[in-house]
C-alpha positions, -999 to 999 in steps of 0.1 A, spaced: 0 0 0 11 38 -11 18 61 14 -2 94 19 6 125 3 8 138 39 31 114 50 56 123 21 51 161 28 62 153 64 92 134 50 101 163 28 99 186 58 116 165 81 145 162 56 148 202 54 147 204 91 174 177 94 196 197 64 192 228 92 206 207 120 235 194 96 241 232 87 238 243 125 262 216 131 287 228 101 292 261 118 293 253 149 325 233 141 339 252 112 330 289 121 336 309 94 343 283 68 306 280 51 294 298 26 257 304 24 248 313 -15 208 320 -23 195 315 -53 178 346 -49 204 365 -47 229 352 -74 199 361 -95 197 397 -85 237 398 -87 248 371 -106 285 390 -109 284 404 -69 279 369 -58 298 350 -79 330 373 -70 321 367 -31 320 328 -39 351 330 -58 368 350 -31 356 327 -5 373 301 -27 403 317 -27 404 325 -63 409 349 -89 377 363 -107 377 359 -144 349 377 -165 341 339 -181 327 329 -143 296 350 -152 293 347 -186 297 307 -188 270 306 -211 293 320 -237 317 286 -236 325 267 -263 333 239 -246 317 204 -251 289 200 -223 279 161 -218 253 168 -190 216 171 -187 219 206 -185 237 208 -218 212 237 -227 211 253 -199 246 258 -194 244 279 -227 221 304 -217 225 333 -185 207 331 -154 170 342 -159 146 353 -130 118 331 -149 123 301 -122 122 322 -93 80 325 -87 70 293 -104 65 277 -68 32 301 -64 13 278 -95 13 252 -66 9 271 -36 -26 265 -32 -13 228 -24 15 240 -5 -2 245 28 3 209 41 43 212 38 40 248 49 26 236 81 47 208 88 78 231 79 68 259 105 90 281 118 117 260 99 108 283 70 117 320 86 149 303 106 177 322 94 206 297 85 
């Protein structure tokens, strides 16, 4: 017998809480040595944030970090067409089509959701 679409949004949620403990755990024993990068925000300033991720590296910023798209390079992957085009902002809000189902996992997520990591 299947599980319950609730039961698997309670999985999902206990999953991202669990990644929050990990991440907890990461800093707390490697302070300083974690990067956070959001989406978000590499899509608002792809170049600002991929400088502070380069940096963080240890590495030198070359112009070709933010325009990969432009490589001619052989790309083998499933994201063989994506890898050719920029960043695009199209992605971001396609969540609210299914936010009127969302409300279960919203729930079960809680204050998981506004905890700043």
């Amino acid at each position: 017998m299947g599980r319950s679409s609730l039961n698997r949004i309670g999985d999902i949620a206990r999953h991202y809480r669990i990644y929050l403990e990990l991440m907890r755990h990461w800093d707390a024993v490697l302070p300083g040595r974690i990067l956070r990068v959001r989406y978000e925000d590499v899509v608002d300033d792809p170049e600002g944030n991929v400088r502070r991720i380069v940096e963080f590296c240890g590495l030198e910023f070359e112009p070709a970090c933010v325009e990969f798209y432009k490589t001619k390079r052989s790309v083998r992957t499933a994201s063989s067409e994506q890898v050719r085009q920029p960043i695009f902002r199209d992605g971001l809000l396609q969540w609210r089509n299914y936010e009127p189902w969302l409300g279960p996992l919203r729930d079960s997520l809680g204050d998981a959701l506004t905890l700043d990591y």
